[in-house]
N, C-alpha and C positions, 0 to 999 in steps of 0.2 A: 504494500500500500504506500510505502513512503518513495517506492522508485517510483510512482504515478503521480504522486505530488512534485516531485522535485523534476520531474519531464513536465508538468505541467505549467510549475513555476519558470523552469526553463525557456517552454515555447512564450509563454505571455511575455518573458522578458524579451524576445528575440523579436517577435512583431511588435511589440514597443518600439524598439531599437530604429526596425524598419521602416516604420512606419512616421517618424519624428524629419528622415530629409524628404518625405514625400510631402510631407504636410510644407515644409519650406520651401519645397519645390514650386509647389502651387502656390502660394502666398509671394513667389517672385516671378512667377509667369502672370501675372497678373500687372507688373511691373515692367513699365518701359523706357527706352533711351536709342541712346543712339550710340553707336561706335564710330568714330570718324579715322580713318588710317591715312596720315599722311605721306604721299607720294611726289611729293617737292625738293626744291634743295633748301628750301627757307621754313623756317616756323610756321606754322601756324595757326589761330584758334575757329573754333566754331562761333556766332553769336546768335540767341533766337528772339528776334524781334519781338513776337509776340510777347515772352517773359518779361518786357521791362529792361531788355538786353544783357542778359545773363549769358553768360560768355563759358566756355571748357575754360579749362587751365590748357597753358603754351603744349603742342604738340611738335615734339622733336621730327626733322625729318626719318623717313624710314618708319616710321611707329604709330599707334595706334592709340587712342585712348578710348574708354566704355565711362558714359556719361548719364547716370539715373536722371529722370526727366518725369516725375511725377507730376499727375491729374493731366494722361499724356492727351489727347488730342487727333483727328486724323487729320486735321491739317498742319500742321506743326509747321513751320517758316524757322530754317537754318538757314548761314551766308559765315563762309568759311573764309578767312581772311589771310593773307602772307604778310606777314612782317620783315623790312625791311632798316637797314641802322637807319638812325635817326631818329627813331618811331614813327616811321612812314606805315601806314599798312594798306594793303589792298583788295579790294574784294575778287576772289578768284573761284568762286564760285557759290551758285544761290539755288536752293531745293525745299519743297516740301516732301512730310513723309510723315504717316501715322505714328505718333510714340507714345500710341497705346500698347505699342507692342515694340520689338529690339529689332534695329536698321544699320545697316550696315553701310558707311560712304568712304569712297576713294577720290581720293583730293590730289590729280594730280596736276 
């Protein structure tokens, strides 16, 4: 009787276990943004108009950045910008995209 408890106690721990990144799973597919990968030789950030102009942080060339973008939107307004010395920057490219859900954009 106690090997049937302690297999019992076992499986409840393991579907617990299991069951804790499925529940986070779903509580961040529900979550969305944007990844923006830059393919430039220059910096540069993302800004979303609509926000109030809330901006990424600086993207290195070659790299990528995942940017959470809650109470996302299907029309969502990005404008990817290249920075240049001086603090010049310019607009080098402009898209909409749903960021009720994760978008993937190549900045080159």
């Amino acid at each position: 009787m106690r090997h049937v408890a302690a297999l019992a106690a076992a499986t409840a721990g393991l579907l617990t276990a299991l069951s804790a990144p499925a529940a986070v799973a779903d509580a961040k597919a529900g979550a969305g943004g944007l990844t923006a990968c830059n393919h430039r030789a220059q910096d540069i950030t993302v800004e979303f108009p609509l926000r109030g102009g809330f901006s990424t942080y600086v993207i290195d060339p070659g790299t990528c950045l995942r940017t959470n973008l809650g109470g996302g939107r299907a029309d969502e307004q990005a404008v990817a910008y290249t920075h240049y010395s001086g603090g010049h920057k310019l607009a080098v490219d402009h898209f909409f995209f749903d960021s009720r859900s994760w978008y993937t954009r190549h900045v080159h």
